[in-house]
N, C-alpha and C positions, 0 to 999 in steps of 0.2 A: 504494500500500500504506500501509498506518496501523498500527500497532503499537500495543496500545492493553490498560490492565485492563480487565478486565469483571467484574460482579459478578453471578451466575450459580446456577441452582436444581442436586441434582444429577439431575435429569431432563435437564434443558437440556447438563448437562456428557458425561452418554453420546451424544447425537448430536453435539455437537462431538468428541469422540473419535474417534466414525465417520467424521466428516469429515476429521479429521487424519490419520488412518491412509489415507485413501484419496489422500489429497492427498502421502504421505512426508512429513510435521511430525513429528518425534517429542515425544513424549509426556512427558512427568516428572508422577507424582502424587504430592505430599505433602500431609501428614494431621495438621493443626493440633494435633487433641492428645497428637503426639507431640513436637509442638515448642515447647519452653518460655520455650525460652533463645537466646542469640545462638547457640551453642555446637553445640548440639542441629540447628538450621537447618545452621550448616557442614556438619556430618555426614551432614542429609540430602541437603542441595542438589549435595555433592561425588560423592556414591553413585548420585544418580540421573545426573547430569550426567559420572560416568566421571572425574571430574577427574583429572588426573596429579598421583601421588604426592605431587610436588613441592608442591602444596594443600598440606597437613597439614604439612610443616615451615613454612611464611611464614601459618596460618593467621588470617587477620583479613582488614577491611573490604575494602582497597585488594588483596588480593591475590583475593577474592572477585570483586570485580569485573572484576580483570584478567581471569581465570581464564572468567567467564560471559560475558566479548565477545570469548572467543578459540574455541573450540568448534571447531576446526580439524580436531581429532581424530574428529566427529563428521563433520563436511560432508565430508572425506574419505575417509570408511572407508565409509559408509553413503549418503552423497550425501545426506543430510535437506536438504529444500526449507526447512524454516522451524523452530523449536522452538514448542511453547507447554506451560505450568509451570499445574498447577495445585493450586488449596493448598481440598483440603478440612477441614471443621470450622473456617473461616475465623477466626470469632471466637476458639477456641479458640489458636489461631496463635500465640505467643511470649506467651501470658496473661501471665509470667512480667515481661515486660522490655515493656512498650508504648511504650518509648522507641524500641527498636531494632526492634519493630515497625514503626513508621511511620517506621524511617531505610530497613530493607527495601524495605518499598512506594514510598517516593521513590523508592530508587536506580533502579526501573524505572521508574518515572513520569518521570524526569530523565535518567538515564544508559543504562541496558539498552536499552529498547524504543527510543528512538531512535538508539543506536546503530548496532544492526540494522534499521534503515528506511533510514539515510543516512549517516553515519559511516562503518560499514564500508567505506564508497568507496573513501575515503581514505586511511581507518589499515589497512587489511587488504589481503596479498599486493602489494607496491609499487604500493598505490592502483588495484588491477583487484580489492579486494574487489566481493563480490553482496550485493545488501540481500537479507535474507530475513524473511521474518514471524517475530514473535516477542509469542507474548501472551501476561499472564496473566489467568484466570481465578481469581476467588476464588469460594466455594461454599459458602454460610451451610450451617445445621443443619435449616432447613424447604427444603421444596418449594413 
């Protein structure tokens, strides 16, 4: 397995859908020009991804990421085989803040998506974590 971004038409993004759905991936779509700000991103990432409550009081970087390598709540209730996060109007994406844009896309390119390839071994349920897939898909404004 390979965890990996992809950079993606949304033509391309409805038959990965299909595939997700058929495979149990769950899904998260967020839509770049809703998200401007670091701020904005919490709010959506935490809403699709269910986060517990507890999010929003420790809201920032380090508790974000705790929060999206923990997803316990999800592989348990629903059994999901893998997640993948896709962020349409890509460009549009934290227009606002390109700093903490490209601190986002790192944390999965460094920390998220590898996590869930091989990490989770480890650090998850006294080290009998399951790697699962987990991609994102970014999705410019053409096809």
């Amino acid at each position: 397995m390979r965890n990996k971004i992809y950079t993606i038409t949304k033509n391309e993004a409805q038959n990965i859908i299909d595939d997700c759905t058929n495979k149990n991936i769950f899904i998260a779509e967020l839509f770049g020009k809703e998200i401007g700000e670091l701020e904005d991103f919490f709010s959506n990432i935490s809403k699709k991804f269910k986060f517990p409550d507890l999010f929003n009081k420790y809201r920032n970087m380090d508790a974000y990421l705790d929060w999206i390598r923990d997803l316990g709540w999800f592989i348990h209730k629903d059994n999901y085989l893998g997640f993948a996060l896709f962020i349409y109007d890509y460009e549009a994406f934290m227009c606002n803040d390109y700093k903490r844009k490209e601190q986002i896309i790192r944390s999965f390119a460094d920390t998220i998506l590898p996590y869930w390839e091989e990490a989770v071994i480890r650090c998850t349920n006294n080290g009998n974590g399951i790697p699962r897939p987990f991609n994102l898909y970014l999705i410019d404004y053409c096809d």
